[in-house]
N, CA and C atoms as a LAMMPS dump frame, in Angstrom:
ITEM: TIMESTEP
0
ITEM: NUMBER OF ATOMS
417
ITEM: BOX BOUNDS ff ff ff
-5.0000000000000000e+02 5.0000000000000000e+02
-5.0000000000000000e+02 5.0000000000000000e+02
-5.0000000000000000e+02 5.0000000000000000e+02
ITEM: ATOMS id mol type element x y z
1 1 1 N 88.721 457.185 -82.907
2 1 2 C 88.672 458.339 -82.017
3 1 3 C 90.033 459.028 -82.03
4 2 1 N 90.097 460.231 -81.75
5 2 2 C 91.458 461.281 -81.746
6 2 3 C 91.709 461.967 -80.8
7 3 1 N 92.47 462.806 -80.232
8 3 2 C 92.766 463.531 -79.555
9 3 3 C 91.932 464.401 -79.677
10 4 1 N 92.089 465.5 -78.043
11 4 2 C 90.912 466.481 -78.42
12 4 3 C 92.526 467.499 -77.924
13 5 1 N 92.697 468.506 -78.555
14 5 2 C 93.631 469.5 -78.166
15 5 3 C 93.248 471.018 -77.917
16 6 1 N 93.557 471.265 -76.851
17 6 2 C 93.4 472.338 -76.317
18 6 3 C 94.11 473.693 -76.124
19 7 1 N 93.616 475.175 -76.46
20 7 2 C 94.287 475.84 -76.872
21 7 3 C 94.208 477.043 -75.454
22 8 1 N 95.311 477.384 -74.906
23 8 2 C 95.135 478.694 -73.63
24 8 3 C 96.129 479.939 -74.767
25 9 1 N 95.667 480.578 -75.421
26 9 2 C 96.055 481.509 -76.589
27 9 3 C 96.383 482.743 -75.441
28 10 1 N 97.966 483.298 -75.552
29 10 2 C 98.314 484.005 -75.221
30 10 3 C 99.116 485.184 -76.219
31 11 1 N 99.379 486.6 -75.588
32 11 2 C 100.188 487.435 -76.455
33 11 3 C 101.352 486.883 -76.629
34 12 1 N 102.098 486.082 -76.311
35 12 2 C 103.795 485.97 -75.719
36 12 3 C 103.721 484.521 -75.869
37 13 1 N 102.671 483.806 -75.46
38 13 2 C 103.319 482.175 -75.567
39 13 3 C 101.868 481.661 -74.923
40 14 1 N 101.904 480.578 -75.564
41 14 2 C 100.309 479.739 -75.531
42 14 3 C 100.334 478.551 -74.902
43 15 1 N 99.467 478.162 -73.788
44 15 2 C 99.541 476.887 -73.465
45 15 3 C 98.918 475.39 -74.059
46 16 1 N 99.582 474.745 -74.301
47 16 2 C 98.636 473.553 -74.703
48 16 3 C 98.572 472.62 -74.054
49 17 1 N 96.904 471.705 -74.497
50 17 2 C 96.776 470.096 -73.741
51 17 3 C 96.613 469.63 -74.421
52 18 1 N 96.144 468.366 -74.345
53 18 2 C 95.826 467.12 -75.416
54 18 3 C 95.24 465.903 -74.27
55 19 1 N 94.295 465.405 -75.018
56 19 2 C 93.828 463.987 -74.397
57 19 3 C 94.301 463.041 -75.048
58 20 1 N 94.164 461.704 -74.231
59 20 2 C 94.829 460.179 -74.604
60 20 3 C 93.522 460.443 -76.185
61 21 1 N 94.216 459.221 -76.933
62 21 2 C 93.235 459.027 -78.231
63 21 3 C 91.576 458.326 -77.832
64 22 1 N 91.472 457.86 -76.512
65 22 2 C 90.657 457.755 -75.745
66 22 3 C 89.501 458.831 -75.597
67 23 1 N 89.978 459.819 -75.397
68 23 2 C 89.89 461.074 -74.733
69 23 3 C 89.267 460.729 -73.704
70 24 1 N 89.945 460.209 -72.191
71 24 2 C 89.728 459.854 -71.001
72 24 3 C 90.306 461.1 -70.11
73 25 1 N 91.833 461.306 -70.358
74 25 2 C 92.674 462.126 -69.455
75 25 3 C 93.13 463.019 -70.348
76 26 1 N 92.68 464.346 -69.634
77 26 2 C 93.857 465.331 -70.228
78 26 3 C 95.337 465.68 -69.808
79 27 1 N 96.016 466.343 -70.224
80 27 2 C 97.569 466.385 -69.987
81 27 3 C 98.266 467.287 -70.807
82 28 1 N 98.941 468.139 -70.128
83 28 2 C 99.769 469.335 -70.49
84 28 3 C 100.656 468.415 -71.493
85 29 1 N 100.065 469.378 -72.448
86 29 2 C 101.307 468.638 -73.914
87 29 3 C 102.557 470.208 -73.745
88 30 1 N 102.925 471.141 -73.918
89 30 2 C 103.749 472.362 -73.788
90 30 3 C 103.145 473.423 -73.948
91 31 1 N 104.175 474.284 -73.643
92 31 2 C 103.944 475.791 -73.77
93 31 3 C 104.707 476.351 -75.29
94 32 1 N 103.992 477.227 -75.992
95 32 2 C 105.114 477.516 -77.348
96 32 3 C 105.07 478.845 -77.536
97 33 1 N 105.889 479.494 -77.942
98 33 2 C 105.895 480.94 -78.37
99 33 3 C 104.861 481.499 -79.431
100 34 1 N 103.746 482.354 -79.093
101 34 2 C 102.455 481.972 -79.654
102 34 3 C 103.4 482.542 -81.4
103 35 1 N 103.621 483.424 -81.748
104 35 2 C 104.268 483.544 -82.735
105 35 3 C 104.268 481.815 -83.968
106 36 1 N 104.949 481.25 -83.157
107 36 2 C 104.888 479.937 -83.799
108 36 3 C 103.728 478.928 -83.39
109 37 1 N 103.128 479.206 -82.842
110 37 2 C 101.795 478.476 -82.703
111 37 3 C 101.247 477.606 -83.804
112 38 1 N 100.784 478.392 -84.88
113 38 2 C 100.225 478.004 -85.959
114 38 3 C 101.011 476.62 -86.529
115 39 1 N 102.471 477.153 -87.046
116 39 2 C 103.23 475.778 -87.232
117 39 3 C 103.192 474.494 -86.418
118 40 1 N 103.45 474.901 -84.875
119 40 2 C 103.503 473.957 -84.081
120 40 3 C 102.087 472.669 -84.384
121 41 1 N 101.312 473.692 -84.359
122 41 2 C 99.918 472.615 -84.075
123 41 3 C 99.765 472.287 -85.665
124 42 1 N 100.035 472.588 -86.518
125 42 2 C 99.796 471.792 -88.082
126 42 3 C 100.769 471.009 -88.265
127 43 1 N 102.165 471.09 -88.041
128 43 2 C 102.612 469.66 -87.44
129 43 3 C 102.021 468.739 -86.477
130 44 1 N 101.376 468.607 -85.307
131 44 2 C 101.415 468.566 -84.606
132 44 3 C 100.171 467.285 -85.142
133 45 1 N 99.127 467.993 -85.456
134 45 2 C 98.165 466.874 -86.357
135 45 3 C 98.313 466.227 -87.428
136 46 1 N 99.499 466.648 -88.018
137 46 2 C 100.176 465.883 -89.34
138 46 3 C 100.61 464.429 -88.256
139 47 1 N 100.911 464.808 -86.551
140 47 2 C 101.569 463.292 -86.555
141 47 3 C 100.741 462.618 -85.538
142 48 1 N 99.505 463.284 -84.556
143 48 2 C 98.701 462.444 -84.261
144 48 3 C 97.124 462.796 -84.449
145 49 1 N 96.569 461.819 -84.594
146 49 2 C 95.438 461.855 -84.966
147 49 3 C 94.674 463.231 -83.722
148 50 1 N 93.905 464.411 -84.466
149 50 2 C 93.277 465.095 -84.014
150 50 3 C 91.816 465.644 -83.827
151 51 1 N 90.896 464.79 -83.383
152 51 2 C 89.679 464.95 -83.603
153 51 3 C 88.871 466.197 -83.584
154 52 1 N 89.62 467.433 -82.289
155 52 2 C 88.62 468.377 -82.289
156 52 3 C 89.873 469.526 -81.713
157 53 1 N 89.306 470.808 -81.932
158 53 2 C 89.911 471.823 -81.065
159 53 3 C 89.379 472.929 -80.179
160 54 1 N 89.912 472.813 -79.001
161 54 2 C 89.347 474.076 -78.2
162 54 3 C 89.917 475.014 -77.994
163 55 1 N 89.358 476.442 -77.682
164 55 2 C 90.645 477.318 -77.257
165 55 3 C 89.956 478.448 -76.501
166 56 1 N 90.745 478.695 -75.437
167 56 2 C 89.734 478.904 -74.643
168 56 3 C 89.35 480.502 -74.826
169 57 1 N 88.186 481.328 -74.352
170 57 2 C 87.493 481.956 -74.671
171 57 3 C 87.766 483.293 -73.466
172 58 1 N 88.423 484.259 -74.302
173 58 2 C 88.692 485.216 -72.457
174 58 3 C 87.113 486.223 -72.345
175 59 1 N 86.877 485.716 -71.279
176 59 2 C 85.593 487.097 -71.555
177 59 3 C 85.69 487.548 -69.895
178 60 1 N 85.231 488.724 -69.593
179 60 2 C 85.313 489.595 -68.383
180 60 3 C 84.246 489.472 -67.63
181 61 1 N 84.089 489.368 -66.274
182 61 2 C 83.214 489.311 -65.567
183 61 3 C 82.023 489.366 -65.799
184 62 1 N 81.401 490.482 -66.485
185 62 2 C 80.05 490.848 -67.074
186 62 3 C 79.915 490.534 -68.135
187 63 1 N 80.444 488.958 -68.86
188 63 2 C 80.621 488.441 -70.008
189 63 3 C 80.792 488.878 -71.287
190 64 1 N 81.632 490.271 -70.682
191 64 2 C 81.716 490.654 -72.414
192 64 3 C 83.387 490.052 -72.479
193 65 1 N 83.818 489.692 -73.824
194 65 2 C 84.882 489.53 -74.23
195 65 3 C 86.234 490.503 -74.009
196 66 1 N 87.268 489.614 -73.475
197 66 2 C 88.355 490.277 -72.95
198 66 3 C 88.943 490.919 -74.252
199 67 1 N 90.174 491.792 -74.151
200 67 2 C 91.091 492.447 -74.685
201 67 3 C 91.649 491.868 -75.85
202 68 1 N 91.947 490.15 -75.125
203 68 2 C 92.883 489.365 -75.772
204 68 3 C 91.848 488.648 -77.232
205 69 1 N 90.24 489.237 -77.229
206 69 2 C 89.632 488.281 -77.981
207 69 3 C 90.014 488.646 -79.406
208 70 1 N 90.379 490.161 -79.987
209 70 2 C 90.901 490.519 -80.847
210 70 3 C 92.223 489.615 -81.561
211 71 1 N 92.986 488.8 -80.906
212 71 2 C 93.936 488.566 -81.163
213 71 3 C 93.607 486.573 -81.651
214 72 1 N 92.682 486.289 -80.401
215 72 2 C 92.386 484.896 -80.583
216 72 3 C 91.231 484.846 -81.863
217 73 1 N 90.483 485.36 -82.143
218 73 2 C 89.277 485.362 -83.23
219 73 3 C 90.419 485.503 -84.773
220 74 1 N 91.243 486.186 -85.15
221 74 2 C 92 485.745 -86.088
222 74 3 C 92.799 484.623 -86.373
223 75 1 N 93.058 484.334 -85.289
224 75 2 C 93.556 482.853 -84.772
225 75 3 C 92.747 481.746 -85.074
226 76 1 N 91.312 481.93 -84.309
227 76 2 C 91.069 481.001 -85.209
228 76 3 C 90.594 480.516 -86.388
229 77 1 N 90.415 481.966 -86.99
230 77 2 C 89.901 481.824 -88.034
231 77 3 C 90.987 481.039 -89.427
232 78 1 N 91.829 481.859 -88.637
233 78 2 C 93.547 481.158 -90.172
234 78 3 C 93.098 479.67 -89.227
235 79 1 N 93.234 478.955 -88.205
236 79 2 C 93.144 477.936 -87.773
237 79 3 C 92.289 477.111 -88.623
238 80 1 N 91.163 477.66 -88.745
239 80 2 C 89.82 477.048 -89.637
240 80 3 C 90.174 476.638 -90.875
241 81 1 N 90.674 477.414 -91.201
242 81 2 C 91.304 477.631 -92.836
243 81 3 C 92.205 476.852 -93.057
244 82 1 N 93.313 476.689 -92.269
245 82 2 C 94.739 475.34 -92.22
246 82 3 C 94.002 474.295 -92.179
247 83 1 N 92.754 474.271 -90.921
248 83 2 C 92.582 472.491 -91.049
249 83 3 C 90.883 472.66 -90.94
250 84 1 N 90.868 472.52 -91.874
251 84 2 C 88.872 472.553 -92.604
252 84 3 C 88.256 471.336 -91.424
253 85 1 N 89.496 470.479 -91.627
254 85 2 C 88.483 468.68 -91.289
255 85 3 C 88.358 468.568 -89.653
256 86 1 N 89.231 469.587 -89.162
257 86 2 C 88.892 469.635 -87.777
258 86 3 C 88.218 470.656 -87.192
259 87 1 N 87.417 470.4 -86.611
260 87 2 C 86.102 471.393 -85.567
261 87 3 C 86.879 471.97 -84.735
262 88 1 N 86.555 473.424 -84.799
263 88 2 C 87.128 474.405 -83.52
264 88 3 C 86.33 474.75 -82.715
265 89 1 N 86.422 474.969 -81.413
266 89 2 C 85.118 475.509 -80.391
267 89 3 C 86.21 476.228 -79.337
268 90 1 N 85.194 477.213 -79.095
269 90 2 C 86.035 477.926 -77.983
270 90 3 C 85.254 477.17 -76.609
271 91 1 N 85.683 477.523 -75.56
272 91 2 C 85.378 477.506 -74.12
273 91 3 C 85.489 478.575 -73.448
274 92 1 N 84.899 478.717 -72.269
275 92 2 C 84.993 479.964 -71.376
276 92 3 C 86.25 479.405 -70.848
277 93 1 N 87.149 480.291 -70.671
278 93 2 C 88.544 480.513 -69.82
279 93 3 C 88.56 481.247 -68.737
280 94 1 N 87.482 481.537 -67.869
281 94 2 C 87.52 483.033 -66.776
282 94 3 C 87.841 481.425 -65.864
283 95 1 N 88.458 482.462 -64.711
284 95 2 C 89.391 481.661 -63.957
285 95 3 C 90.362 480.853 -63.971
286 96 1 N 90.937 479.827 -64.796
287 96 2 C 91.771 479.327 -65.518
288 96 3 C 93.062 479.316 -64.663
289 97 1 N 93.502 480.9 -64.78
290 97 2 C 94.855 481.034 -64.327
291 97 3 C 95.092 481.004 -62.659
292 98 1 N 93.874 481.303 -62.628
293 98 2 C 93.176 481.029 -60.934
294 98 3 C 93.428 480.014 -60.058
295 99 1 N 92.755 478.639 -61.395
296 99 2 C 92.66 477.38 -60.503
297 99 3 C 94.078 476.913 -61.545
298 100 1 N 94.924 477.198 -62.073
299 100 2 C 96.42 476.891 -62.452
300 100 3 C 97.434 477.181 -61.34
301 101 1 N 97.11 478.118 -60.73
302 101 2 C 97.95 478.889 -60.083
303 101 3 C 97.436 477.64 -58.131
304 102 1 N 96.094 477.704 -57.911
305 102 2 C 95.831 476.545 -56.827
306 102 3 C 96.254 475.307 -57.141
307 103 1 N 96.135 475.005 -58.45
308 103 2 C 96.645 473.143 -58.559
309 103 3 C 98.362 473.145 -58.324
310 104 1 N 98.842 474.209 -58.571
311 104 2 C 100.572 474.334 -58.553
312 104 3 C 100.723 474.043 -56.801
313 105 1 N 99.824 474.688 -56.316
314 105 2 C 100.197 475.391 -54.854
315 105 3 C 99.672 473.877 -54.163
316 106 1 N 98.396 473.074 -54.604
317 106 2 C 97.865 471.883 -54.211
318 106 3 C 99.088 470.843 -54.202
319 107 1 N 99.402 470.923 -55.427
320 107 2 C 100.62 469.972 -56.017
321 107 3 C 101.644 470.041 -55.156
322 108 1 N 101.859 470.816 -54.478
323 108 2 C 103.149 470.962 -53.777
324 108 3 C 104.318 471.957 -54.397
325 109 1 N 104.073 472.346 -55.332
326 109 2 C 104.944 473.194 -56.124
327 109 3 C 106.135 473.785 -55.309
328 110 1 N 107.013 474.321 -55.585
329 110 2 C 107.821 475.129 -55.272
330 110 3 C 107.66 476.749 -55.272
331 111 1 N 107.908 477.873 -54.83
332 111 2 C 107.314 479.291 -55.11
333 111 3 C 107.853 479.969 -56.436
334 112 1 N 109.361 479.45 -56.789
335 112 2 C 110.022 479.437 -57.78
336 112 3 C 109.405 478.66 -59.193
337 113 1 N 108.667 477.587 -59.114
338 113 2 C 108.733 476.814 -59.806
339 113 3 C 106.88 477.847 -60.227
340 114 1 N 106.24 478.051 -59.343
341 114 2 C 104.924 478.478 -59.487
342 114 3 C 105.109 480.019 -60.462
343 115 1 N 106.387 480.375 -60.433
344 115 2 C 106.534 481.474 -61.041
345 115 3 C 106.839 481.609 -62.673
346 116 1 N 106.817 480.068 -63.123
347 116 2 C 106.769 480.153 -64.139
348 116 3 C 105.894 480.044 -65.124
349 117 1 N 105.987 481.117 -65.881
350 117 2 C 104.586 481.433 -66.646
351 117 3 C 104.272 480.527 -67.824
352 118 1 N 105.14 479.797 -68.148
353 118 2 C 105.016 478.684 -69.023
354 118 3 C 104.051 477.672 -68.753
355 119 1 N 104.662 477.006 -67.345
356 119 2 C 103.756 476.144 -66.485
357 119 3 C 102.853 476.38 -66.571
358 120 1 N 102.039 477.924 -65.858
359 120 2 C 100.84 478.425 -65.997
360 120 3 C 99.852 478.413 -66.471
361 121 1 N 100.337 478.524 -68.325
362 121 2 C 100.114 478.588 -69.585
363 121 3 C 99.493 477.181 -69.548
364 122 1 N 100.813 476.166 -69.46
365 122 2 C 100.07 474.395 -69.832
366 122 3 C 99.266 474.639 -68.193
367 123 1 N 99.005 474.787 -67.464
368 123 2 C 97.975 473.917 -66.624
369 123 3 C 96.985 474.7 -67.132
370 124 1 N 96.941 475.834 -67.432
371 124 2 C 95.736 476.603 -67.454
372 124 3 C 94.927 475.917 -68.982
373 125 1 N 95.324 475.682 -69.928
374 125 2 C 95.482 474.665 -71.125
375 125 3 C 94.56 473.656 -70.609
376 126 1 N 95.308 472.651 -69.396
377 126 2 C 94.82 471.34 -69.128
378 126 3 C 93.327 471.85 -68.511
379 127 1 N 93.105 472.458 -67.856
380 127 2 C 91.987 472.912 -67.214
381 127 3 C 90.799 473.288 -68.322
382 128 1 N 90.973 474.071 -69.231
383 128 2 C 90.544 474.403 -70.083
384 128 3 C 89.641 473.26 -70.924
385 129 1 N 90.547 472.647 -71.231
386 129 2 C 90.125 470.857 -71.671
387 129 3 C 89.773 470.014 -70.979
388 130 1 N 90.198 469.924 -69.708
389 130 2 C 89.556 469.346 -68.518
390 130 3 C 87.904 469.88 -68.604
391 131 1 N 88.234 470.864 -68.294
392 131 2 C 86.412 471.444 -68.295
393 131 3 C 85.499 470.95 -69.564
394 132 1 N 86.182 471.237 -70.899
395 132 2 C 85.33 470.596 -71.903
396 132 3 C 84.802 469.419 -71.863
397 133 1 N 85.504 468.533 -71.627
398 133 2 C 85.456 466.888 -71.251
399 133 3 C 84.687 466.503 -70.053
400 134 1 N 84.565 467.856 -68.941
401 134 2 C 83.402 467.598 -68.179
402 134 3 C 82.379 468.188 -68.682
403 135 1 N 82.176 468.882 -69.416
404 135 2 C 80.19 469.635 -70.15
405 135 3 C 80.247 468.496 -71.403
406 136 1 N 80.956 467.748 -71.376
407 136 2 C 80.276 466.74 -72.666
408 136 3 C 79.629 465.733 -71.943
409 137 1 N 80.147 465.311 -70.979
410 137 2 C 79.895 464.053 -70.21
411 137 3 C 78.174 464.334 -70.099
412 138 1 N 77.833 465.622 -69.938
413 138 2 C 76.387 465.902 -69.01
414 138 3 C 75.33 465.827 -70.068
415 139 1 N 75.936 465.468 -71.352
416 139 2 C 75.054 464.887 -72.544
417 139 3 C 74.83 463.588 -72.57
């Protein structure tokens, strides 16, 4: 079994998660400058085992696809192409930054500390993968 890694694809900088090789718990692995994205994560499975990928899916209220889908659909397509042997799937991402922004405030966060958009990025990431790992279970 491998990690399942999770993708919150941004203009400016992307959040990521990753599960134990278990895939029991998810957990904010970083935030990276999406620019370097691509590198990051093909290293990234060069050093642990990677079973699957998600990334999450922006679509707008009336389920049509957000702004940002232009930018993530090339993404993953070179993604596909770097690593054939691993499965990509998107997820719905609506709300995300929503319940990132409540788990900070749950957590106890700081107002300073909630302001960072990095953070954001990885919880919104963990959530993202969190959610996947709950619609598999219901199989």
């Amino acid at each position: 079994m491998g990690r399942i890694l999770a993708i919150d694809y941004g203009k400016k900088r992307t959040g990521l998660a990753v599960t134990d090789v278990l895939q029991i718990i998810a957990n904010g692995l970083t935030t990276v400058p999406t620019p370097t994205l691509m590198d990051f994560i093909v290293d990234y499975v060069k050093r642990e085992p990677v079973e699957r990928i998600v990334v999450g899916l922006p679509k707008q209220m009336n389920n049509q696809p957000s702004e940002n889908m232009v930018r993530i659909e090339p993404f993953v397509n070179r993604l596909r192409k770097l690593l054939p042997q691993i499965p990509v799937e998107y997820v719905d991402e609506r709300f995300t930054s929503v319940l990132a922004h409540q788990a900070m405030i749950d957590g106890g966060l700081k107002k300073k500390d909630r302001q960072r958009k990095e953070l954001v990025d990885e919880i919104s990431a963990t959530i993202i993968l969190q959610s996947y790992m709950e619609s598999r279970k219901r199989f």
